[in-house]
C-alpha positions as CSV (number, residue, x, y, z in Angstrom):
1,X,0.0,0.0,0.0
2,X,1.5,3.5,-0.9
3,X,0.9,6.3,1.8
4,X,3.0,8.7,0.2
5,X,1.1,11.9,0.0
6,X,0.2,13.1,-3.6
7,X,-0.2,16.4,-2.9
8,X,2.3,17.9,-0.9
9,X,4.8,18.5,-3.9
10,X,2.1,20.4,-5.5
11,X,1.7,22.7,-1.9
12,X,5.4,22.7,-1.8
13,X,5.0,24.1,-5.7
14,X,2.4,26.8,-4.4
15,X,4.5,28.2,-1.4
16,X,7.4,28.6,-3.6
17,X,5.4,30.7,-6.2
18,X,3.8,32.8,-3.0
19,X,7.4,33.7,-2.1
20,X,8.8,34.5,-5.1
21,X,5.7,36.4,-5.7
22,X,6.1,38.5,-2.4
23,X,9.5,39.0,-3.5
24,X,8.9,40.0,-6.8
25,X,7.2,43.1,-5.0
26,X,8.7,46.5,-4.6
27,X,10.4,47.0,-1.1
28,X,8.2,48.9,0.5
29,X,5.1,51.3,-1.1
30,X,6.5,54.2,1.0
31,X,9.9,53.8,-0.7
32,X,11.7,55.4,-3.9
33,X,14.3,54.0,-6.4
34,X,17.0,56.2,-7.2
35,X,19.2,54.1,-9.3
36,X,20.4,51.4,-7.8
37,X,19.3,52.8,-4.5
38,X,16.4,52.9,-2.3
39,X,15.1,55.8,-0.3
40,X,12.6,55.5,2.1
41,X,11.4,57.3,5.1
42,X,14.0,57.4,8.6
43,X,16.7,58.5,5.9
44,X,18.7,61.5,6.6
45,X,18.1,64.4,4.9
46,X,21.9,64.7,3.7
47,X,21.1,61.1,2.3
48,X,18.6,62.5,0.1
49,X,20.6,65.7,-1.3
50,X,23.4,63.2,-2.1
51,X,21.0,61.2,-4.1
52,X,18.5,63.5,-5.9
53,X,20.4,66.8,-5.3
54,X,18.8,70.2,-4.3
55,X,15.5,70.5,-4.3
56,X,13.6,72.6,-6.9
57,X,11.5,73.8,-3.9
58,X,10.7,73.8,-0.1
59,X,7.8,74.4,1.1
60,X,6.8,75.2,4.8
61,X,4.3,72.7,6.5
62,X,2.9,73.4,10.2
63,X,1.1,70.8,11.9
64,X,-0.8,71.8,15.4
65,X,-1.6,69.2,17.4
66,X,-3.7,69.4,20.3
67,X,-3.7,67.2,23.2
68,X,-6.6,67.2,25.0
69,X,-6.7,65.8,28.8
70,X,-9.3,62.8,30.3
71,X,-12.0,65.1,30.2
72,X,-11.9,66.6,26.7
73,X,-10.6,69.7,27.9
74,X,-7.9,71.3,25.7
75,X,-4.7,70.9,27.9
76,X,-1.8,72.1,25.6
77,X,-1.4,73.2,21.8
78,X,1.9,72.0,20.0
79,X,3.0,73.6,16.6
80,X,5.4,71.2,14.4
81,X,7.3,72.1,11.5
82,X,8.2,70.4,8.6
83,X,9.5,70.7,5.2
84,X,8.0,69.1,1.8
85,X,10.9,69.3,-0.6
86,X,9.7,69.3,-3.9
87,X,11.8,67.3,-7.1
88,X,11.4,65.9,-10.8
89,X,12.9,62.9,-11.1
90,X,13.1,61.4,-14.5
91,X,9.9,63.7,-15.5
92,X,7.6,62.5,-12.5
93,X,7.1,64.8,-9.5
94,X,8.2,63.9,-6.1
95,X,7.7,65.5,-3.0
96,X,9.2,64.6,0.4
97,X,8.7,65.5,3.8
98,X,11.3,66.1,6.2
99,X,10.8,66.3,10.1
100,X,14.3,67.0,12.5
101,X,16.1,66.2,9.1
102,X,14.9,63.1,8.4
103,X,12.6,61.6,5.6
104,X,9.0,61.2,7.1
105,X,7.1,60.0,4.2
106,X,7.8,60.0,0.6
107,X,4.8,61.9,-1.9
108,X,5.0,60.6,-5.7
């Protein structure tokens, strides 16, 4: 009697194609090719001059964020500033925002 089971070959098959698919994907949707290198957000600012140059423009962004205490009440009112750096890169926009001169999110 044969108890060899017929169909794990076929899931062995399957799991291979699922990771080759996952790794078919691009590294992260928050990230951006330059080259043969990858931005992506937690990179210094420095990092991104040396990759994409000067920006064609930088724009200004304040946040306010209010924290409110237990019961609703406004308790204190903090004002952040960031920078969106604007830049064409191979004829597509991209914009990205820098916080304490790092990358916080990348805007294509």
């Amino acid at each position: 009697m044969n108890t060899t089971c017929t169909c794990c070959p076929r899931l062995a098959a399957a799991f291979v194609a699922i990771v080759l698919a996952v790794l078919a994907l691009p590294a992260a949707a928050d990230s951006f090719r330059v080259g043969n290198r990858l931005l992506v957000p937690g990179d210094s600012a420095a990092r991104a001059v040396a990759l994409l140059g000067e920006p064609l423009a930088v724009e200004p962004i304040e946040i306010e964020r209010v924290f409110h205490d237990r019961y609703g009440r406004v308790h204190h009112v903090v004002t952040v500033v960031r920078e969106r750096w604007y830049y064409e890169y191979r004829g597509r926009p991209l914009a990205l925002v820098i916080d304490c001169g790092a990358i916080s999110w990348i805007e294509r």
